[in-house]
TORKOL-4160 file (C-alpha; in steps of 0.2 Angstrom, whole numbers, padded with zeros to 4 digits, m for minus):
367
<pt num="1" X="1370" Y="0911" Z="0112"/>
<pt num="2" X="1354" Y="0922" Z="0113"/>
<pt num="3" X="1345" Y="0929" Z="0096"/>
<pt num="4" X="1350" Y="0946" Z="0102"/>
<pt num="5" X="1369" Y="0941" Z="0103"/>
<pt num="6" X="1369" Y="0930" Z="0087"/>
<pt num="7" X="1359" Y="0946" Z="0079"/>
<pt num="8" X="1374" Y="0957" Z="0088"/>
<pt num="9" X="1390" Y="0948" Z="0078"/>
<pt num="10" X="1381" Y="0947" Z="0062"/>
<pt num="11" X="1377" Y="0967" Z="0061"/>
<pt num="12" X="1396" Y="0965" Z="0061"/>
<pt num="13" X="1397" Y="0952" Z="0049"/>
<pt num="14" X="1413" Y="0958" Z="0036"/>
<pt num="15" X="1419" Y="0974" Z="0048"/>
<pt num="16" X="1436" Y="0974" Z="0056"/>
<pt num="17" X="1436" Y="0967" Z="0074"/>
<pt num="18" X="1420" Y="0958" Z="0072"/>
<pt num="19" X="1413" Y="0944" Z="0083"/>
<pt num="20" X="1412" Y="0926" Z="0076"/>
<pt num="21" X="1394" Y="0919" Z="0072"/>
<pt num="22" X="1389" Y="0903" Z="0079"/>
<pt num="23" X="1400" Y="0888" Z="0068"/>
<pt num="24" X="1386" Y="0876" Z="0069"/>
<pt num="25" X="1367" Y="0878" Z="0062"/>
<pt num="26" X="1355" Y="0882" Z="0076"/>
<pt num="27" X="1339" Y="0872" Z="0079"/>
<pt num="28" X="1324" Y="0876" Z="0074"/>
<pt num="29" X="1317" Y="0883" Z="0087"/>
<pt num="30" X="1332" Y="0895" Z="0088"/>
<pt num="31" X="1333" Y="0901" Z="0071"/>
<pt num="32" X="1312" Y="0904" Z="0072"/>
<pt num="33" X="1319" Y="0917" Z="0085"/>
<pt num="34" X="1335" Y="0923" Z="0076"/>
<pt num="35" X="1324" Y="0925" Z="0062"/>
<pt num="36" X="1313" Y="0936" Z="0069"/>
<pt num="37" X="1324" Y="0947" Z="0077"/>
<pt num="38" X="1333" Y="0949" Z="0060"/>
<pt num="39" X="1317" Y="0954" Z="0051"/>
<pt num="40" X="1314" Y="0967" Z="0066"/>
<pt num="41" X="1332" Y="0974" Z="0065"/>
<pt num="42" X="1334" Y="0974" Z="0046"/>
<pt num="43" X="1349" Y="0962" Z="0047"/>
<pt num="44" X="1340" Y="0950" Z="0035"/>
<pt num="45" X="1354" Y="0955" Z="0020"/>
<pt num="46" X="1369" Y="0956" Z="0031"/>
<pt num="47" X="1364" Y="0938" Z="0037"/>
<pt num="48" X="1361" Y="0934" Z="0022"/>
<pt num="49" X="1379" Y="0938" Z="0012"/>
<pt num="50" X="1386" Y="0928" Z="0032"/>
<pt num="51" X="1381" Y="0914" Z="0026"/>
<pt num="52" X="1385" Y="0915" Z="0007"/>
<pt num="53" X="1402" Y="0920" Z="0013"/>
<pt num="54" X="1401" Y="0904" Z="0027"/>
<pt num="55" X="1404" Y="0915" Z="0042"/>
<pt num="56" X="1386" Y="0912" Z="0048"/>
<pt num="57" X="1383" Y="0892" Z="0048"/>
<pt num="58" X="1366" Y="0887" Z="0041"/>
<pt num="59" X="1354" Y="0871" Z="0035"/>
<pt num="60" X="1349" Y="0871" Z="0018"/>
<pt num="61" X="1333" Y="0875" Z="0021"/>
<pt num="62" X="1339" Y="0890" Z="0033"/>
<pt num="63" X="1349" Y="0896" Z="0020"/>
<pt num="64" X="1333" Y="0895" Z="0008"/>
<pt num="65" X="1322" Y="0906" Z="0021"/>
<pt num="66" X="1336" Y="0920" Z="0020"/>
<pt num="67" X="1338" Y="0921" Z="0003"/>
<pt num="68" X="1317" Y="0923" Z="0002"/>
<pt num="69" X="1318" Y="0936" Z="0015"/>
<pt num="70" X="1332" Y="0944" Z="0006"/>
<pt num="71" X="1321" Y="0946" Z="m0009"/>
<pt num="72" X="1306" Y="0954" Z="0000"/>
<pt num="73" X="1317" Y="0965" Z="0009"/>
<pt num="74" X="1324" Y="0971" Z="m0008"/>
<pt num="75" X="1308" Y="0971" Z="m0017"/>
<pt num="76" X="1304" Y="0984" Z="m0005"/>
<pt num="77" X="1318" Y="0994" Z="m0005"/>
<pt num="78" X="1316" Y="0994" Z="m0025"/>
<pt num="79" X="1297" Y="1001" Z="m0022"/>
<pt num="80" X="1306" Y="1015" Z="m0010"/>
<pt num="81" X="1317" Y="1021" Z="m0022"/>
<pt num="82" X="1304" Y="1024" Z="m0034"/>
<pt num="83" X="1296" Y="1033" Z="m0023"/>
<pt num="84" X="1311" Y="1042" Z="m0018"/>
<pt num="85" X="1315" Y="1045" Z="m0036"/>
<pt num="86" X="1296" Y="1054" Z="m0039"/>
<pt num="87" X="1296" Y="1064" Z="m0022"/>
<pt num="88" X="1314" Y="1069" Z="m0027"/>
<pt num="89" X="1311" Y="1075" Z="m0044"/>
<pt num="90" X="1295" Y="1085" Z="m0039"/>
<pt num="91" X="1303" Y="1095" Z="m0025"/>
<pt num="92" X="1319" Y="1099" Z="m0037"/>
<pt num="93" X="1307" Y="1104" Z="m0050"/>
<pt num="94" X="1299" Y="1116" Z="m0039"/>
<pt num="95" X="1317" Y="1122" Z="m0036"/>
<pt num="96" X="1317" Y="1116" Z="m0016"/>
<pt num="97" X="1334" Y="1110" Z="m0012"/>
<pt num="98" X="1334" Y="1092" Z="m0004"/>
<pt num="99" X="1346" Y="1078" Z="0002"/>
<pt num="100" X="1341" Y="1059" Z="0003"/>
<pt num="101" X="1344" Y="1054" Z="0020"/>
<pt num="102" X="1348" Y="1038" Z="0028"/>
<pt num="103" X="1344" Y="1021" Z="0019"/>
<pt num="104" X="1348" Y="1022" Z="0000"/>
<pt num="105" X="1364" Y="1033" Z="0000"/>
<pt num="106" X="1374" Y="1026" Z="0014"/>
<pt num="107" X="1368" Y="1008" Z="0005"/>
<pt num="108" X="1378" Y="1015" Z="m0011"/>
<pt num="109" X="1390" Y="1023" Z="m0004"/>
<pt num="110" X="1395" Y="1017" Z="0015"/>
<pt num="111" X="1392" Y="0998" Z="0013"/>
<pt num="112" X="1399" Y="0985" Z="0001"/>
<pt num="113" X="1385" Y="0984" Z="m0009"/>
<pt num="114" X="1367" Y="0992" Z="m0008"/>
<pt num="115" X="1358" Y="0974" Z="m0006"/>
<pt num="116" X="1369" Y="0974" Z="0009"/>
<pt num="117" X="1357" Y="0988" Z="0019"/>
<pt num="118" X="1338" Y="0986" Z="0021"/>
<pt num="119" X="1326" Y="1000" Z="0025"/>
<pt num="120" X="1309" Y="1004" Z="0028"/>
<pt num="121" X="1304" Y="1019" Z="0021"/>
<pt num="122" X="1312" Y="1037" Z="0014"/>
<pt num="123" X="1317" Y="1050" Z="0021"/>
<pt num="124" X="1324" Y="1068" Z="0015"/>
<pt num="125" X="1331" Y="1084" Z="0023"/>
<pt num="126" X="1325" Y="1101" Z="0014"/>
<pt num="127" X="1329" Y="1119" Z="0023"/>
<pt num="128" X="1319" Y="1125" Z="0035"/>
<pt num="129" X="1315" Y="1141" Z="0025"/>
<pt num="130" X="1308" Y="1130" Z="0009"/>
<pt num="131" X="1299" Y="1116" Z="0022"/>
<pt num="132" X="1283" Y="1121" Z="0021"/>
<pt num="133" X="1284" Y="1123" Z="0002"/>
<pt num="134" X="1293" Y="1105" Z="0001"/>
<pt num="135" X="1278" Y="1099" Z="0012"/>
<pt num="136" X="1266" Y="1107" Z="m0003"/>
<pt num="137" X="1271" Y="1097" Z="m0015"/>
<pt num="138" X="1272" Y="1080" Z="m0007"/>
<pt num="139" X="1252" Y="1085" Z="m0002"/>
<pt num="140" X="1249" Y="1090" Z="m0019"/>
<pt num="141" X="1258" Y="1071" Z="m0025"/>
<pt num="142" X="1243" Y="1063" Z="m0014"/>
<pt num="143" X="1255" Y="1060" Z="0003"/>
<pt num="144" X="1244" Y="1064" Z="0018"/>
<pt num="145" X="1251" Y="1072" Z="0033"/>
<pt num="146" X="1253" Y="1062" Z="0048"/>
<pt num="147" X="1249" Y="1075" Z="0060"/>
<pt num="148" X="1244" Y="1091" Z="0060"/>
<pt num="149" X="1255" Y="1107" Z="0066"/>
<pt num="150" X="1257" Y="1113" Z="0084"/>
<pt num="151" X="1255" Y="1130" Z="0076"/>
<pt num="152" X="1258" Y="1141" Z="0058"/>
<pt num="153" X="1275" Y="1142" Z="0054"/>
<pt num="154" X="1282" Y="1129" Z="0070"/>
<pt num="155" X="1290" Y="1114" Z="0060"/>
<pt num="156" X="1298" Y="1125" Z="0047"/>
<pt num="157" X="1308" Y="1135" Z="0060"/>
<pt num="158" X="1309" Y="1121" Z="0076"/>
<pt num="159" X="1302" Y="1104" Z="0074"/>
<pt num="160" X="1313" Y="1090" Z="0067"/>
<pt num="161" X="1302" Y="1081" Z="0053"/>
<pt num="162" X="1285" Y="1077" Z="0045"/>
<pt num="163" X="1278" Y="1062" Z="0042"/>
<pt num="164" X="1267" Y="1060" Z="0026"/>
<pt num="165" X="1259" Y="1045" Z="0021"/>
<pt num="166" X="1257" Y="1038" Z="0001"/>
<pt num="167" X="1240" Y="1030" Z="m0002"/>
<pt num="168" X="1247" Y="1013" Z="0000"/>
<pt num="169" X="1256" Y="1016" Z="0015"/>
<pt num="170" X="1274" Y="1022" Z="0010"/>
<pt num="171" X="1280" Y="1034" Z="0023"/>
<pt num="172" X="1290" Y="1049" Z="0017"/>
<pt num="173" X="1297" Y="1059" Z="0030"/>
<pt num="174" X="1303" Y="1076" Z="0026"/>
<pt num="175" X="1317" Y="1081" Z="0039"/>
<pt num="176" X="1322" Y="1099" Z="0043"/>
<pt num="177" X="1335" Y="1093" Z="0055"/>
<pt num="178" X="1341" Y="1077" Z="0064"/>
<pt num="179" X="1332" Y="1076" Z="0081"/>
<pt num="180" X="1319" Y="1082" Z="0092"/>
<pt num="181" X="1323" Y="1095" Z="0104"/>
<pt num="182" X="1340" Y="1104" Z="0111"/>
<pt num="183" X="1351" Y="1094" Z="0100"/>
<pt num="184" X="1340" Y="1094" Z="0084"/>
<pt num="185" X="1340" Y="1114" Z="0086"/>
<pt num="186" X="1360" Y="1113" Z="0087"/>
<pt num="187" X="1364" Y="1107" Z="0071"/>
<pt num="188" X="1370" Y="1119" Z="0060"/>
<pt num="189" X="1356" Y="1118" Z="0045"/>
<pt num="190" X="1366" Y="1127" Z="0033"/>
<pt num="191" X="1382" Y="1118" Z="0033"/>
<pt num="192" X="1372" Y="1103" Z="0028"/>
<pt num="193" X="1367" Y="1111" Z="0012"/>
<pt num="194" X="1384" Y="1119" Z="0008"/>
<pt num="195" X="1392" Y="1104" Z="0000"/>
<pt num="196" X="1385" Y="1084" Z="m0004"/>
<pt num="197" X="1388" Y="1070" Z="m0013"/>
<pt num="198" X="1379" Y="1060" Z="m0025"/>
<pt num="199" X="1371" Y="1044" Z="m0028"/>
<pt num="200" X="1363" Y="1036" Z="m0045"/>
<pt num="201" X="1347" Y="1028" Z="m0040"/>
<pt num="202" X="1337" Y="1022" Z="m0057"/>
<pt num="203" X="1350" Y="1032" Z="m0068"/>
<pt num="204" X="1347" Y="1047" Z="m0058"/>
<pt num="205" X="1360" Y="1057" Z="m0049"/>
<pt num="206" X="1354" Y="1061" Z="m0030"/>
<pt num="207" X="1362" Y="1073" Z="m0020"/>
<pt num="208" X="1364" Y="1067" Z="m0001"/>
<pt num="209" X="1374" Y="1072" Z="0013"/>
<pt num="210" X="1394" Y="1072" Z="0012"/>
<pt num="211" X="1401" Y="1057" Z="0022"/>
<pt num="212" X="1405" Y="1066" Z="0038"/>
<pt num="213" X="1387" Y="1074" Z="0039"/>
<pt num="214" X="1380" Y="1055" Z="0036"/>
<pt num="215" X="1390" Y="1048" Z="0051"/>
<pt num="216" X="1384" Y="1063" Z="0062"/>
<pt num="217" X="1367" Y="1058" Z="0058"/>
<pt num="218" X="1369" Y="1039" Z="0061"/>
<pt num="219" X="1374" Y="1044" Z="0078"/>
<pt num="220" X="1361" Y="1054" Z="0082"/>
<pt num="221" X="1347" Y="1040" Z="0074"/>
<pt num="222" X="1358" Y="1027" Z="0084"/>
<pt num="223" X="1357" Y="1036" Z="0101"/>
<pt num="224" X="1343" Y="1048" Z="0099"/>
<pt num="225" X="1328" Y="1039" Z="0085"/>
<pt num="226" X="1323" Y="1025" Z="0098"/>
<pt num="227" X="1326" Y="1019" Z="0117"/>
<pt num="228" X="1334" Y="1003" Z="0109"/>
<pt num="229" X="1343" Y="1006" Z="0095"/>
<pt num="230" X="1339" Y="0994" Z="0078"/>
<pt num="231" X="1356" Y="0984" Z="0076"/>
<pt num="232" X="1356" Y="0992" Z="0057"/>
<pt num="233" X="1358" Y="1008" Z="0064"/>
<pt num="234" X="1374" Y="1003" Z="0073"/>
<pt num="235" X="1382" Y="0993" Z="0061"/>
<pt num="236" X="1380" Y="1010" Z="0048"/>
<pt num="237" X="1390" Y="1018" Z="0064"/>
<pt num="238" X="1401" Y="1005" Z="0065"/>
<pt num="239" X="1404" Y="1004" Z="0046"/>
<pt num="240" X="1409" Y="1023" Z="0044"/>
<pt num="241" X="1422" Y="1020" Z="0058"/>
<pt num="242" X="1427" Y="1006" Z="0051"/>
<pt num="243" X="1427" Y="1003" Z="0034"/>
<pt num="244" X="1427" Y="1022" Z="0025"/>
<pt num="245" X="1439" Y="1034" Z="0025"/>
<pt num="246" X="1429" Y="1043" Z="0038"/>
<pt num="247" X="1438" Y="1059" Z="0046"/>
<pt num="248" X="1434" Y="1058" Z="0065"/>
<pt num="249" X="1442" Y="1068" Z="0072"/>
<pt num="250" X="1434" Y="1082" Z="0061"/>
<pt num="251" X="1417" Y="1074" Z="0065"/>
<pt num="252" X="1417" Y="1074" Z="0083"/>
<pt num="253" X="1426" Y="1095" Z="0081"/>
<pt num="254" X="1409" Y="1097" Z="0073"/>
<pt num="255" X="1397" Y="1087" Z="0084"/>
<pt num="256" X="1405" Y="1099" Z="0100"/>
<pt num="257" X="1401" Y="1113" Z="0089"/>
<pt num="258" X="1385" Y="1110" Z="0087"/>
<pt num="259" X="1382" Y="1105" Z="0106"/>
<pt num="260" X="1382" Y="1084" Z="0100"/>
<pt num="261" X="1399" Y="1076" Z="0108"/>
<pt num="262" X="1388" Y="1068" Z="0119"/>
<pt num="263" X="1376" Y="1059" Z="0104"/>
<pt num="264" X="1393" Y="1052" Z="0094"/>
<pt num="265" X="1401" Y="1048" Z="0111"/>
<pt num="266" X="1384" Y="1038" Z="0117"/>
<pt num="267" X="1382" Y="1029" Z="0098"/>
<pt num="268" X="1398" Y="1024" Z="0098"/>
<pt num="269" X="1397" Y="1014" Z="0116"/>
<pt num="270" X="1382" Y="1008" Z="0112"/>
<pt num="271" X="1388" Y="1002" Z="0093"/>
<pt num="272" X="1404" Y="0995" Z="0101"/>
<pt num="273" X="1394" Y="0986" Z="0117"/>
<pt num="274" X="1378" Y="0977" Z="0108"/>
<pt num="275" X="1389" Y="0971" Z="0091"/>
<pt num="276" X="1403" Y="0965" Z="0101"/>
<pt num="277" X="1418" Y="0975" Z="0092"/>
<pt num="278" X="1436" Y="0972" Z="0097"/>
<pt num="279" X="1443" Y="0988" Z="0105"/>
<pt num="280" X="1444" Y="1002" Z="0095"/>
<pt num="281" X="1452" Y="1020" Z="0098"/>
<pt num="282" X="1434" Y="1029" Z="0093"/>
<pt num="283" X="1426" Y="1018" Z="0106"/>
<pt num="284" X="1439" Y="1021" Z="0119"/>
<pt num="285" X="1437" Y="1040" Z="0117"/>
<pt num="286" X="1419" Y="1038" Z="0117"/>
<pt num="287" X="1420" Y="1029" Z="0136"/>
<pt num="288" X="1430" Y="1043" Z="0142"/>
<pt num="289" X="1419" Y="1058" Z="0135"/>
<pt num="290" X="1411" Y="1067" Z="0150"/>
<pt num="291" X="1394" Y="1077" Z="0144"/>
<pt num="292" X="1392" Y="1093" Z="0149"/>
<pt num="293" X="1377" Y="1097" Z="0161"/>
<pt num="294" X="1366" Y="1102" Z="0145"/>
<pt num="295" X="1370" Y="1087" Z="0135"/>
<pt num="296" X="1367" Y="1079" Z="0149"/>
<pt num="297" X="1350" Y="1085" Z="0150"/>
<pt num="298" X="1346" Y="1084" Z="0133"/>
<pt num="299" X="1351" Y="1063" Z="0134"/>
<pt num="300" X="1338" Y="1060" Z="0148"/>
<pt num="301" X="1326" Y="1067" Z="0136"/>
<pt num="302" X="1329" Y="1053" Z="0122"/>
<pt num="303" X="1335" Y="1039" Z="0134"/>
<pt num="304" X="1326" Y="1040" Z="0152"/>
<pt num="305" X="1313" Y="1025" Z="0155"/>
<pt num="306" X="1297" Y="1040" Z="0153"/>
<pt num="307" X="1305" Y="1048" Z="0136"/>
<pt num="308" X="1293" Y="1056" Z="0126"/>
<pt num="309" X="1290" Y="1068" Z="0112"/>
<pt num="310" X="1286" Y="1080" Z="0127"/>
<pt num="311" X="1301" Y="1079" Z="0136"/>
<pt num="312" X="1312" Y="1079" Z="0123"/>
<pt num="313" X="1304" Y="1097" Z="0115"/>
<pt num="314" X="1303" Y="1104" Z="0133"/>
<pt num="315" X="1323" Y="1100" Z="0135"/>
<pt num="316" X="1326" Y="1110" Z="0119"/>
<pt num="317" X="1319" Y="1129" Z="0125"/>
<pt num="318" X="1337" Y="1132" Z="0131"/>
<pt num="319" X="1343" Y="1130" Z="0114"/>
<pt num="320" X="1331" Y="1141" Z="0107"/>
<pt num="321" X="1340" Y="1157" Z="0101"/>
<pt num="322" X="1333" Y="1175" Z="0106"/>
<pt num="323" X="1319" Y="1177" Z="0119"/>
<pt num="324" X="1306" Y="1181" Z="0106"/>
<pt num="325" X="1311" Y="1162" Z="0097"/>
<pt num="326" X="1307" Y="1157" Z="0115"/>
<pt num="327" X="1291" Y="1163" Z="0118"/>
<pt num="328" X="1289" Y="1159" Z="0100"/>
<pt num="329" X="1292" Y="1139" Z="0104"/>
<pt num="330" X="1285" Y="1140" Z="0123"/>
<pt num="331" X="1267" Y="1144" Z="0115"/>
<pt num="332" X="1268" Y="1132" Z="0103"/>
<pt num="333" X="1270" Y="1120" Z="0115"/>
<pt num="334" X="1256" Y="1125" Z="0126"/>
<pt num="335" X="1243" Y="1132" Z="0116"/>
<pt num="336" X="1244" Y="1123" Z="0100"/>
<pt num="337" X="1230" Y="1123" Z="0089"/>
<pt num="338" X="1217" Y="1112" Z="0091"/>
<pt num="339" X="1218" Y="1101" Z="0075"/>
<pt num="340" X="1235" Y="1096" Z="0083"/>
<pt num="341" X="1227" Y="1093" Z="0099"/>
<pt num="342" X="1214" Y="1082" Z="0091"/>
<pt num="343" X="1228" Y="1071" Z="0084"/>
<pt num="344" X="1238" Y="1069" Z="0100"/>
<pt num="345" X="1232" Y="1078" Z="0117"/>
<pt num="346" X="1213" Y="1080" Z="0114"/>
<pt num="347" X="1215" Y="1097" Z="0127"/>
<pt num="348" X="1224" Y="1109" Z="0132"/>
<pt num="349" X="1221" Y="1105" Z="0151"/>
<pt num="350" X="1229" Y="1088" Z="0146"/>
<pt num="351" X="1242" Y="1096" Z="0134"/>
<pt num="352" X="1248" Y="1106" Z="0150"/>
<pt num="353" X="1248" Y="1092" Z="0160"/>
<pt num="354" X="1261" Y="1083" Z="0147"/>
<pt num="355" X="1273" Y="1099" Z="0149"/>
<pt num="356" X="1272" Y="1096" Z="0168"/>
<pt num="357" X="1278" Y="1079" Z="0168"/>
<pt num="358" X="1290" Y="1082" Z="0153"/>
<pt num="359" X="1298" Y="1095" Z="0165"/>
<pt num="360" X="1301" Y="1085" Z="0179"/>
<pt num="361" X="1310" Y="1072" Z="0167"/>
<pt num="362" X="1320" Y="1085" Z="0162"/>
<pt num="363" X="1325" Y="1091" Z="0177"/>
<pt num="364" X="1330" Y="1075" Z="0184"/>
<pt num="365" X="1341" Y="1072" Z="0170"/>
<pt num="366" X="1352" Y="1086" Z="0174"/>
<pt num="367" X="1352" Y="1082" Z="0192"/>
């Protein structure tokens, strides 16, 4: 078996349908590349409890190099969630409403234990009309912003998040919505905010998205974040599916509602396909989901071989509301400011140029 399909049935270590892990240890030379692909896909503490449980056999000394991986990966989760816990209590204090994403709730309260899920830095979704304000006060706690805006006013009413960087390198990324583009722009914002649920990190209650909301946005990290999914980000698909009291069916009503079917149906076939699951209803409705032409073209923005940040905002001026929100996001994208050109295109000749060839990957996508 390869690293990758090894690394496949142990991100499904302890779900129902799960693939076995290889009975006998691996040599050396194959656990130096399980390893490391464990380390890339954060599956270091799922392998880990594999082998406590004896479902993923292991040498002594193998076993000795999980549990010391375990530990770093939890040290840094620990330093997260004090950064999480600051960042949270500043934007609350300044009275911005703000969910933790991702990571440290589905860890608490999607997963059998939060040592079971690893992640890699914090994120939190605010509303769009208190973004700019929630983007103030992680300035004014010494976070540096990534990048600079395309233009006044841009990410609070179209982009998807920010990206600010703590002195020693922690990443917090503020989230206005879930994705980039047509299907970041579909979600409805408000309906996020409208209920939650809570997690206690450090003796502090946190709110976060209610469970439905957290399976939509595993989907859309699982089929939208990158080209090749991490294996953590389908095994958190395949765990609300499969081990929580997840309502489907209301999940997928709400993903068509907001223009999405086709992001749960393509995380699910891709959660089903690399972890090796046994046939499931969910999966089976996800292999016979058609997309509709938009959804269509909105995917070949995320997925195509030439997927860019480019591509992926020029398929999202159809979902711009209004023809004044249009021109609005159109100018943004061509005539940016030039701090934000500095950081990325260095000139508007070259920024056009991007729009061009984002175009053309758009438009094969809905051919």
């Amino acid at each position: 078996m390869s690293a990758a399909t090894v690394a496949g049935a142990i991100a499904a270590h302890g779900l129902p349908g799960a693939p076995s892990c290889p009975d006998t240890p691996l040599d050396d030379e194959a656990w130096a590349a399980l390893r490391r692909v464990l380390i890339t896909e954060r599956l270091v503490p799922v392998a880990s409890y594999a082998a406590h449980a004896g479902a993923l056999a292991v040498t002594e000394d193998q076993r000795a190099d999980l549990l010391a991986e375990h530990e770093r990966a939890m040290s840094l989760v620990l330093l997260l969630e004090r950064r999480l816990l600051g960042a949270y209590g500043a934007l609350r204090s300044a009275g911005v409403d703000v969910r933790v994403l991702k990571g440290p709730a589905v860890a608490r309260l999607d997963h059998p234990d939060p040592s079971w899920r690893a992640f890699g830095d914090v994120d939190l979704l605010v509303p769009g009309a208190q973004f700019d304000a929630a983007g103030r006060v992680l300035a004014a706690r010494g976070a540096t912003r990534r990048f600079a805006e395309a233009r006044p006013g841009f990410d609070a009413r179209f982009g998807k998040a920010v990206t600010f960087v703590e002195d020693d390198g922690i990443q917090i990324d503020l989230h206005r919505t879930f994705a980039t583009g047509a299907f970041g722009l579909g979600v409805d914002l408000d309906a996020l905010f409208t209920a939650s649920d809570v997690v206690t990190i450090g003796g502090e209650e946190i709110a976060t998205l209610i469970r439905r909301h957290r399976f939509l946005h595993a989907c859309f990290h699982a089929a939208l974040g990158d080209q090749e999914p991490r294996l953590v980000a389908l095994r958190d698909v395949a765990a609300f599916v499969l081990a929580t009291d997840l309502d489907l069916d209301a999940a997928r009503a709400e993903a068509d509602r907001w223009g999405a079917g086709a992001v749960v149906a393509r995380a699910l076939r891709l959660t089903w396909s690399r972890l090796g699951l046994d046939p499931h209803p969910a999966a089976e409705w996800a292999t016979r989901h058609v997309a509709s032409r938009r959804e269509v073209r909105a995917l070949a923005a995320h997925t195509s071989t030439e997927r860019s940040y480019a591509s992926q905002v020029v398929a999202g001026v159809s979902a711009v509301p209004g023809i004044t929100g249009k021109l609005a996001y159109v100018r943004a994208l061509l005539l940016p400011d030039r701090r934000y050109l500095a950081g990325r295109d260095a000139s508007y000749g070259a920024r056009l140029r991007r729009a061009w060839a984002a175009r053309r990957v758009a438009r094969r996508g809905a051919a």
